[in-house]
C-alpha positions as CSV (number, residue, x, y, z in Angstrom):
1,X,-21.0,23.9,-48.7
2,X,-22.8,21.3,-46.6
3,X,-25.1,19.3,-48.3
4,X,-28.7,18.2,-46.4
5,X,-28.6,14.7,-46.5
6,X,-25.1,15.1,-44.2
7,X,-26.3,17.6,-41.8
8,X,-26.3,15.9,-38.5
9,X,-24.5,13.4,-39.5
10,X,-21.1,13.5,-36.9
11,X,-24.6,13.4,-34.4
12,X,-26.1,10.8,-35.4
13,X,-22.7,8.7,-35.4
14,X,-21.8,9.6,-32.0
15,X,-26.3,9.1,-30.9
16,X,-25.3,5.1,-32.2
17,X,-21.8,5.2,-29.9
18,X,-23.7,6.2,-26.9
19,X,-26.3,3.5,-27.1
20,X,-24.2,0.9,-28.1
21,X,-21.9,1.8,-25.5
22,X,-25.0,1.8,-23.2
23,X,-26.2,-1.5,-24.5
24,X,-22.6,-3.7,-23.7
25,X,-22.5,-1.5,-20.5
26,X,-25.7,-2.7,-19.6
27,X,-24.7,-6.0,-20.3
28,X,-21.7,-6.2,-18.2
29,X,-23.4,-4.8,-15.9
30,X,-26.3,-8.0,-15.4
31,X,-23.8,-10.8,-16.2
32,X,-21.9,-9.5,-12.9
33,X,-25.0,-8.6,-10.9
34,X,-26.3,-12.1,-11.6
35,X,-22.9,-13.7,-10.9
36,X,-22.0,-12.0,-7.5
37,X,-26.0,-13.1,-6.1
38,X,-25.5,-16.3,-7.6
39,X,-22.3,-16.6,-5.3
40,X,-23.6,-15.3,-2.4
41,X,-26.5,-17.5,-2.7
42,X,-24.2,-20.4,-3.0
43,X,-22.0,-19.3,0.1
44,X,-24.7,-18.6,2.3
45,X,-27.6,-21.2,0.9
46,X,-25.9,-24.7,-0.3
47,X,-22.5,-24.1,1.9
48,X,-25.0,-22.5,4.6
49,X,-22.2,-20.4,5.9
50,X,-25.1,-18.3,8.0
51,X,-22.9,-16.0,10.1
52,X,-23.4,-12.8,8.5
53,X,-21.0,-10.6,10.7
54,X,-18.1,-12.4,9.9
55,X,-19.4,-12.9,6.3
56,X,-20.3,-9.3,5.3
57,X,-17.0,-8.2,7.9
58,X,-15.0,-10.7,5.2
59,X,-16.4,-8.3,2.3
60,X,-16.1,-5.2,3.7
61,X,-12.1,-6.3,4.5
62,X,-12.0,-6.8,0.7
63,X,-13.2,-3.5,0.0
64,X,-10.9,-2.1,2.2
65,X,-8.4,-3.6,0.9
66,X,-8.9,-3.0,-3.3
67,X,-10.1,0.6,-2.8
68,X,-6.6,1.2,-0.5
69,X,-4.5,-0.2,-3.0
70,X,-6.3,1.8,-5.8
71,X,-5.5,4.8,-3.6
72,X,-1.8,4.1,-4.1
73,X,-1.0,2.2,-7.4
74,X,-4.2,2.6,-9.5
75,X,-4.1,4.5,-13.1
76,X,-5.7,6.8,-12.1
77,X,-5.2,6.8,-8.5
78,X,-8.4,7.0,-6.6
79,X,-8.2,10.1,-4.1
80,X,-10.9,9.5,-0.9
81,X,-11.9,13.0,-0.1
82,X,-10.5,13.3,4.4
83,X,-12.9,13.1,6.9
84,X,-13.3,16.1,9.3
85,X,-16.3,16.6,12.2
86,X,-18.8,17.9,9.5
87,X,-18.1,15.4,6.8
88,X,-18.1,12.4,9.3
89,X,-21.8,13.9,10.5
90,X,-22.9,14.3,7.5
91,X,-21.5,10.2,6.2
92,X,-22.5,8.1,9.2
93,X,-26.2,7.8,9.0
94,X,-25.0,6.5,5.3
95,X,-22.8,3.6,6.7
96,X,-24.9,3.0,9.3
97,X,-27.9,2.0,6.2
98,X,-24.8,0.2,4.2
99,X,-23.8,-1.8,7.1
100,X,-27.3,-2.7,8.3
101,X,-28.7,-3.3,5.0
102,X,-26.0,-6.0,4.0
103,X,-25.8,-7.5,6.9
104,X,-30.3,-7.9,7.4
105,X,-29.6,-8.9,3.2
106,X,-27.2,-11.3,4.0
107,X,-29.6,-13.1,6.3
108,X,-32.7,-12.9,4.5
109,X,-30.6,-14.3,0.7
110,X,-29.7,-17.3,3.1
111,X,-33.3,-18.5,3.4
112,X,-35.2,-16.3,0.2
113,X,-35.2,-17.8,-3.3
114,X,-33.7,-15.3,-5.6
115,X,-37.0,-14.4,-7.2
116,X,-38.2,-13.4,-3.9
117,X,-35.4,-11.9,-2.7
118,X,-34.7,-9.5,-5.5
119,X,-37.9,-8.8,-5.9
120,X,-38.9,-7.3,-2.7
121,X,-35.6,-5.7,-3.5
122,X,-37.8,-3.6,-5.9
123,X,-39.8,-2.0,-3.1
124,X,-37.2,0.6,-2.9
125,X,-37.1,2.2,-6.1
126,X,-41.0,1.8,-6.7
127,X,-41.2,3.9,-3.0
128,X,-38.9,6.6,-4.4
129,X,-40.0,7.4,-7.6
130,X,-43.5,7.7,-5.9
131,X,-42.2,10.0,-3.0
132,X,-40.6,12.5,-5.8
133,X,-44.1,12.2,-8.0
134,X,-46.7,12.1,-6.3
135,X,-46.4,15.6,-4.9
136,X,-46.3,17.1,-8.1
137,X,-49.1,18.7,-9.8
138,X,-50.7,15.8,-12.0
139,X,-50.4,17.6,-15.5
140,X,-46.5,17.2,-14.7
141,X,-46.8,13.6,-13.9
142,X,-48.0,11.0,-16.6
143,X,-50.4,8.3,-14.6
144,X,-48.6,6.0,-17.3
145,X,-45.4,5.9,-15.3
146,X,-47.5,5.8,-12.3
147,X,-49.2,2.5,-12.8
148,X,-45.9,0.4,-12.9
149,X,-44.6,2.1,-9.6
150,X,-48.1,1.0,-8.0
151,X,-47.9,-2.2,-9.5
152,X,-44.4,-3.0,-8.5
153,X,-45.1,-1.3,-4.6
154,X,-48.0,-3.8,-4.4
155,X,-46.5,-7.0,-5.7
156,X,-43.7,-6.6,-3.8
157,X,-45.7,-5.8,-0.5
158,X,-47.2,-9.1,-1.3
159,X,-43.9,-10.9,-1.4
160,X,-43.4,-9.7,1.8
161,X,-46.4,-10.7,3.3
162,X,-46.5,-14.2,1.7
163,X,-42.9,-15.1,2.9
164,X,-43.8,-14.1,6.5
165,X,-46.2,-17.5,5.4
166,X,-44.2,-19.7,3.5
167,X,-40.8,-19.1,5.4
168,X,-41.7,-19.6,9.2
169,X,-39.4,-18.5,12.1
170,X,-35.8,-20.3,12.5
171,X,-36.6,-23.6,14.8
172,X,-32.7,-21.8,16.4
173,X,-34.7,-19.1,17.9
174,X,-33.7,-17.3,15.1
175,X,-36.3,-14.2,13.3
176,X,-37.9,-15.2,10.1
177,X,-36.7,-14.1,6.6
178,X,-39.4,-11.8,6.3
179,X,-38.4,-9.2,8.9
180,X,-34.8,-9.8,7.5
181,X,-36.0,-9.0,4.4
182,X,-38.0,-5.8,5.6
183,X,-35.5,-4.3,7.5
184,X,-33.1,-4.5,4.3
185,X,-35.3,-2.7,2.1
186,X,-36.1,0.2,4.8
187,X,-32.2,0.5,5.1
188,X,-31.9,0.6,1.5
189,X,-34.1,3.3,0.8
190,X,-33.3,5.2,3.5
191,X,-29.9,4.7,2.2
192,X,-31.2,6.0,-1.3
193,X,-32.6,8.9,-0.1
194,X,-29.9,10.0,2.3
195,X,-27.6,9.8,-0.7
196,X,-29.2,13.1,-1.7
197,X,-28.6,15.9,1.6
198,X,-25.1,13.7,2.3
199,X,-21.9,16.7,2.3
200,X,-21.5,17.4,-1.8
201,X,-17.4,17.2,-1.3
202,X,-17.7,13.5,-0.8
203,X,-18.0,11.2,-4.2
204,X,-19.6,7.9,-4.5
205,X,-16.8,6.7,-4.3
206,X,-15.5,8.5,-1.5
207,X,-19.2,6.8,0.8
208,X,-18.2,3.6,-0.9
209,X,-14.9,3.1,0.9
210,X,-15.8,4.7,4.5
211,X,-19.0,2.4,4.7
212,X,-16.4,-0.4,3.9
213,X,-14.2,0.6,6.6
214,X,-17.0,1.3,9.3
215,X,-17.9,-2.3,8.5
216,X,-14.9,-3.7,9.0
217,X,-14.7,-1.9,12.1
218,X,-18.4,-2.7,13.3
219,X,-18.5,-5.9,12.1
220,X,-15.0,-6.9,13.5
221,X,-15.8,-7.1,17.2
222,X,-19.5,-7.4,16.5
223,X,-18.6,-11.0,15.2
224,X,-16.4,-11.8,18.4
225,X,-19.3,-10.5,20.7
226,X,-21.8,-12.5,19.0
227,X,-19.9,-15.9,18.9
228,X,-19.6,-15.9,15.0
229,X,-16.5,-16.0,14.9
230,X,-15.9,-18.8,17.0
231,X,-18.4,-20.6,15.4
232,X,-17.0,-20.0,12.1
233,X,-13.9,-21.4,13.2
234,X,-16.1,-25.2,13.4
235,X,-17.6,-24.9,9.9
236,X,-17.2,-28.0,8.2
237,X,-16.4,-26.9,4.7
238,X,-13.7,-24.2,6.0
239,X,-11.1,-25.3,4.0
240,X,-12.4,-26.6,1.6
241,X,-11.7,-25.1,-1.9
242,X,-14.7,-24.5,-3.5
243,X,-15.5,-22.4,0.0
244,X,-12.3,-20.5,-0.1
245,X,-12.9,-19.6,-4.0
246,X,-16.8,-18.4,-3.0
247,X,-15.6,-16.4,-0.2
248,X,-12.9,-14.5,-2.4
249,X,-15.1,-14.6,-5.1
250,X,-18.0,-12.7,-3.0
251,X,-16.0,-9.7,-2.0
252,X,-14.0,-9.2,-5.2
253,X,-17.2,-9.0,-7.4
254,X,-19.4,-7.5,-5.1
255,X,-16.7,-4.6,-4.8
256,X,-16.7,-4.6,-8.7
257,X,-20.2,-4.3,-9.1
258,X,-20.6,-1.4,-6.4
259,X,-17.7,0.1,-7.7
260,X,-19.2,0.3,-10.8
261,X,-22.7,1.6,-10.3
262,X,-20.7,4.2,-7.9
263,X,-19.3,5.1,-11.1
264,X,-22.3,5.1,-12.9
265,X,-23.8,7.8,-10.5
266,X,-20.8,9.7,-10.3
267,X,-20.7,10.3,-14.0
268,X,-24.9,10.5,-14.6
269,X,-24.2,14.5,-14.3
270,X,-21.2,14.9,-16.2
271,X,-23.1,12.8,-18.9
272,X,-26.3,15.4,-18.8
273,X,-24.1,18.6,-19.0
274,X,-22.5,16.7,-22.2
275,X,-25.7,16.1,-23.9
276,X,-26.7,19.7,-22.6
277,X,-23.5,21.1,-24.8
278,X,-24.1,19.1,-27.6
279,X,-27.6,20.3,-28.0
280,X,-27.9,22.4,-30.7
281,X,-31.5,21.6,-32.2
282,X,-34.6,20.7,-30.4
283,X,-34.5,16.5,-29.0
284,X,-30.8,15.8,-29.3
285,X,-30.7,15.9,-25.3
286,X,-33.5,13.5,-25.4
287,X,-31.8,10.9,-28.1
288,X,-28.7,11.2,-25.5
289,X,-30.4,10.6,-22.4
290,X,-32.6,7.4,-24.0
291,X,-29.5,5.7,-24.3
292,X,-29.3,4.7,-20.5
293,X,-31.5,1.7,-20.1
294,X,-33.1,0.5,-16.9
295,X,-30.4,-0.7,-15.1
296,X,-31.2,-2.4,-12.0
297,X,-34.2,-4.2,-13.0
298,X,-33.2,-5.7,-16.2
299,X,-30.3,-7.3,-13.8
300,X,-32.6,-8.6,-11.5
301,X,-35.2,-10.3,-13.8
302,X,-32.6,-11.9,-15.6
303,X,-30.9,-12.9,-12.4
304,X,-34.6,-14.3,-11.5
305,X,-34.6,-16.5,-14.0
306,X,-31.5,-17.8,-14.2
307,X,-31.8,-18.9,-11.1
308,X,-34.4,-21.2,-11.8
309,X,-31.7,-23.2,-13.8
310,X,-28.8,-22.7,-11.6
311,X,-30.8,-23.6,-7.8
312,X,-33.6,-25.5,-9.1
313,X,-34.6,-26.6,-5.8
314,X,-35.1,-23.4,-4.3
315,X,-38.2,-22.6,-6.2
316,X,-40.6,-20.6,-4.1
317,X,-44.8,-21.7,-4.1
318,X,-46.9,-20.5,-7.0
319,X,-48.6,-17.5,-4.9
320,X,-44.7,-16.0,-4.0
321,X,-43.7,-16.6,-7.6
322,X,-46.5,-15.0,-9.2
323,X,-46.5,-12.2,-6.5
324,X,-42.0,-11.6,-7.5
325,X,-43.2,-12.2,-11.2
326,X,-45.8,-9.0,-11.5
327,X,-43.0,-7.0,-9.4
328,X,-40.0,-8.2,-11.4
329,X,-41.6,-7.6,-14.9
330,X,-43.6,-4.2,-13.5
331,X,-40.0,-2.7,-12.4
332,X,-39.0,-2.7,-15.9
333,X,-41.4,0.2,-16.5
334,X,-40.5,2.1,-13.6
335,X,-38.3,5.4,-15.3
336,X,-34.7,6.1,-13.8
337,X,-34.6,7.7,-10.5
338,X,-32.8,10.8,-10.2
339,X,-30.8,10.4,-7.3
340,X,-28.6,13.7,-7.9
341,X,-27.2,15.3,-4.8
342,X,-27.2,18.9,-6.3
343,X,-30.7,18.1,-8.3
344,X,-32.7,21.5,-6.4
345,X,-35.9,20.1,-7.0
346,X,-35.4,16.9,-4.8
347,X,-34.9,19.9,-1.5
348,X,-38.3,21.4,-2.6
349,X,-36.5,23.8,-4.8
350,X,-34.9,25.5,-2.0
351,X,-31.0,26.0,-1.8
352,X,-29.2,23.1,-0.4
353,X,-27.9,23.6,3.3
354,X,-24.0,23.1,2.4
355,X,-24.0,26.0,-0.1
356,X,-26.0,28.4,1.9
357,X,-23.4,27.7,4.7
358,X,-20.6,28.3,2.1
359,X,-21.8,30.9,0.3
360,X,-22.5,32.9,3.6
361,X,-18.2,31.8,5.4
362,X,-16.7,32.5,1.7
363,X,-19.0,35.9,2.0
364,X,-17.2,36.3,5.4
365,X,-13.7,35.6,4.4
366,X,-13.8,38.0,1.4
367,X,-11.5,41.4,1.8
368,X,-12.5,44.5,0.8
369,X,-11.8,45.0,-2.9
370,X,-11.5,41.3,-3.5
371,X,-13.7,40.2,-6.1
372,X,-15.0,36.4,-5.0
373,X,-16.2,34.5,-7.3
374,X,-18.8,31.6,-5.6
């Protein structure tokens, strides 16, 4: 006999392990978002190591390098899905927007404060969650969750637009931060929202380590062709420790941290078919699901303000900070994006390409009196 006051109890124990879990996840997760920009800033900013070819073509090596070495002697192994003519169409308009996006990032965090940087950053998000809402019907869309979308699209249109300002062109000949800056968030979403059509055999992980290797083999002669190499070769702090340590520093955690919100999206389906088996009375989905907290823009705030401590002269003007301020603290508000590759509704509820050409050459292949299962 089960008494009341223990019904629901295993639940409610395993409701706390999820959002504790979710809580020191989250906070892994911002201590090495905030130290990977903090030592890229420091790389390309105070060491002013501004050749981003041979910079990013350094990280994208590193990536390489760790993923390939997981492949063989990691526990688990990581297994990279094999390219054929289909799969490599379907992947390079991704690592075209990787490559381009770190690369026009990389050049824009050289001259950007943080605070501006990250939070034009938020233009991306903000522009996706209003593409998916705002062609719903409006009963299905809450003008609550609307407002800090709005908010965040207009304040960081504004960051934009007073950088173009504050940060004039480079007296080299150089473009200005600004366009840097705007062509790294267009990658970035495009990159976002290509994410969802890309070939379903191929993981995160799977895009993570061919867009490193297309860098490496973009970036590689890209660097020679532009000079950067050579000019690397003169830099003044080149061997130098503290330069060395940045550099190895850069590509090791910024592999770690995209290896980790690769993860993150990788298992954010797996996790909603678990809290789909465990539901067994009305709102235990719900208490599951509001154990993932906002992510990106709890990293980037507290990034933000950090970095008023740790690069104190780097301190935009009061119109840019107040501007990166509204679209930093508006982000917070902004629900998770669904980013889901088999999510119907983000197709306009229409079967996905790939499994209408599978289901129709499995159709094919099928004998007589052979039962296929699809």
């Amino acid at each position: 006999m089960r008494l009341p006051a223990f019904e629901g109890f295993p639940l409610k124990i395993l409701e706390y392990q999820n959002i504790i879990g979710a809580y020191v996840d989250e906070i892994v997760h911002v201590i090495l978002f905030t130290t990977t920009i903090f030592v890229n800033k420091y790389v390309l900013s105070i060491l002013k190591f501004t050749y981003p070819t041979v910079f990013q073509g350094w990280q994208t090596l590193v990536g390489v390098v760790i993923l390939k070495f997981l492949t063989w002697k990691g526990k688990p192994k990581l297994v990279v899905t094999p390219l054929d003519k289909n799969g490599t169409i379907s992947i390079l308009p991704h690592v075209i927007f990787y490559v381009g996006s770190i690369v026009a990032g990389s050049k824009a965090l050289s001259s950007l404060p943080i605070p501006v940087f990250l939070s034009a950053c938020n233009l991306a998000p903000a522009s996706i969650f209003l593409l998916d809402s705002l062609p719903q019907p409006l009963c299905k869309v809450s003008s609550i969750t609307l407002i800090p979308a709005f908010l965040t699209l207009m304040a960081s249109a504004c960051v934009l637009f007073l950088c173009d300002a504050e940060f004039p062109n480079d007296p080299n000949g150089g473009d200005s931060p600004y366009f840097w800056m705007l062509v790294h968030v267009v990658l970035l979403t495009a990159q976002s929202l290509h994410d969802r059509v890309v070939d379903p055999r191929f993981s995160q992980m799977d895009l993570l380590f061919y867009a490193n290797l297309f860098g490496v083999v973009i970036l590689a002669p890209a660097s020679l062709y532009l000079q950067e190499a050579f000019l690397a070769l003169q830099f003044r702090h080149r061997r130098q420790l503290h330069f060395l340590v940045g550099c190895l520093l850069s590509g090791v955690l910024g592999l770690l941290l995209r290896i980790r919100t690769a993860a993150a999206s990788s298992t954010s389906d797996s996790s909603s078919l678990h809290a789909t088996s465990l539901k067994e009375k009305p709102g235990e989905e719900d208490c599951i699901r509001k154990a993932k907290p906002v992510r990106g823009a709890i990293a980037g705030l507290f990034a933000s303000i950090v970095g008023f401590l740790v690069f104190p002269g780097l301190i935009p003007e009061n119109g840019v900070l107040l501007a990166a301020g509204v679209s930093l603290v508006a982000a917070l508000f902004i629900p998770p994006i669904d980013l889901s590759r088999d999510d119907a509704s983000s197709l306009g509820g229409q079967e996905p390409w790939w499994e209408t050409e599978e289901r129709a050459s499995s159709a094919s292949k099928s004998q007589p009196g052979e039962l296929h299962v699809v």
